[in-house]
C-alpha positions in Angstrom: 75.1 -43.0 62.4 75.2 -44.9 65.4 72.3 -46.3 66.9 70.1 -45.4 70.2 71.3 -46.0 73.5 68.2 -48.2 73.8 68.8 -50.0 70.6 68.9 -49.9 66.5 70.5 -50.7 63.7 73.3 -49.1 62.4 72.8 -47.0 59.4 69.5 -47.7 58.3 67.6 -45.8 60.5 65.9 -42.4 58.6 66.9 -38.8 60.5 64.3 -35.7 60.5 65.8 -32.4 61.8 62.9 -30.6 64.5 63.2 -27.3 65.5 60.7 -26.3 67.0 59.0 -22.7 67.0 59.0 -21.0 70.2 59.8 -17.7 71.7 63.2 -16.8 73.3 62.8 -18.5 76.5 59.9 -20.7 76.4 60.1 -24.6 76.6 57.7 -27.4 75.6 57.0 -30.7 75.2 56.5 -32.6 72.0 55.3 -36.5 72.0 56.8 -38.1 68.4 55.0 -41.7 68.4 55.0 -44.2 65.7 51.9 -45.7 66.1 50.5 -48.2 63.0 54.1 -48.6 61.7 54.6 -51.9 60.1 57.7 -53.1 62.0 58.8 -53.1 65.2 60.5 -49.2 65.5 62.9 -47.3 67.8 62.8 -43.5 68.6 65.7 -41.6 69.5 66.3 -37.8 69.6 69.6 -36.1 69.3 70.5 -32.5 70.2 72.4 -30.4 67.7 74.6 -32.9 66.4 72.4 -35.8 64.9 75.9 -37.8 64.5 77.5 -36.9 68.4 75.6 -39.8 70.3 76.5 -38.6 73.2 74.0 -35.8 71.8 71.3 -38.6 72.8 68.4 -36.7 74.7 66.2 -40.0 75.1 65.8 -43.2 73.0 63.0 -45.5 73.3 62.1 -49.0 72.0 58.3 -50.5 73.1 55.8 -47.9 74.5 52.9 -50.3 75.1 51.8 -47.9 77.9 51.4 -44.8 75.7 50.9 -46.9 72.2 49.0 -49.7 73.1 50.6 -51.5 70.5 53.5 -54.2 70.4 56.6 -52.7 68.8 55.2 -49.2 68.3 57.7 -46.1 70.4 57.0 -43.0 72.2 58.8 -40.5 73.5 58.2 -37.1 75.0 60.6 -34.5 74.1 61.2 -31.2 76.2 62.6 -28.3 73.6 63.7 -25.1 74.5 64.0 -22.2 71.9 66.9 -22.5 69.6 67.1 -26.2 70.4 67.8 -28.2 66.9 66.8 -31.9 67.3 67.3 -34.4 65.5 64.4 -37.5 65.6 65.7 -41.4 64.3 63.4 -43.5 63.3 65.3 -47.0 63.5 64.1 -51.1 63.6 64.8 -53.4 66.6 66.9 -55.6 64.6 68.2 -55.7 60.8 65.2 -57.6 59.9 62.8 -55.1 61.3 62.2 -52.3 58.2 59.2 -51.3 56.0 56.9 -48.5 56.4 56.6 -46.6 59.1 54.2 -43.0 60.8 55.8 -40.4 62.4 53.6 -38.7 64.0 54.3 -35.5 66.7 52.4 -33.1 68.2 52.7 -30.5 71.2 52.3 -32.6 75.0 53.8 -35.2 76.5 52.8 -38.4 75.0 51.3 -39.7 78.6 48.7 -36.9 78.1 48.0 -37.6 74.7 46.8 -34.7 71.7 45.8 -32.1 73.5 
């Protein structure tokens, strides 16, 4: 695939598929972090079409604000029912792989778990 608008490595990032379960009309927001990874990560999300990056929703490389951590991402998500995203998990650079956490949960990721 090709990589974030903010950054990445092309093809080796990993690609999860988030659809999220909400009521015909409702929206919310999601905060996917990845927090204690062991590299320095990118976030990206897609909409409907993981391999359209013009699909690109937001990327984000370096959320020390959120994260408190060098090379650790963040990024808020807004999903509306029947949305179907699609979350990368890429490196910096070609040299930047290993393990990583995924983590999401419901809330923007300036307000933290609610």
């Amino acid at each position: 695939y090709d990589n974030g608008s903010c950054g990445g490595r092309e093809g080796f990032e990993h690609v999860y598929r988030f659809q999220p379960a909400l009521n015909e009309g409702e929206e919310q927001d999601y905060c996917f972090h990845t927090i204690d990874s062991s590299f320095d990560t990118i976030l990206y999300a897609r909409l409907d079409d993981c391999s359209d990056r013009s699909a690109e929703r937001i990327c984000n490389d370096d959320n020390r604000g959120v994260t408190g951590q060098p090379g650790s991402s963040a990024m808020t998500v807004r999903a509306r029912a029947g949305d179907r995203l699609y979350i990368f998990v890429d490196g910096w650079s070609d040299l930047e792989r290993g393990d990583y956490n995924l983590t999401v949960f419901v809330g923007s990721c300036e307000a933290g778990p609610g």
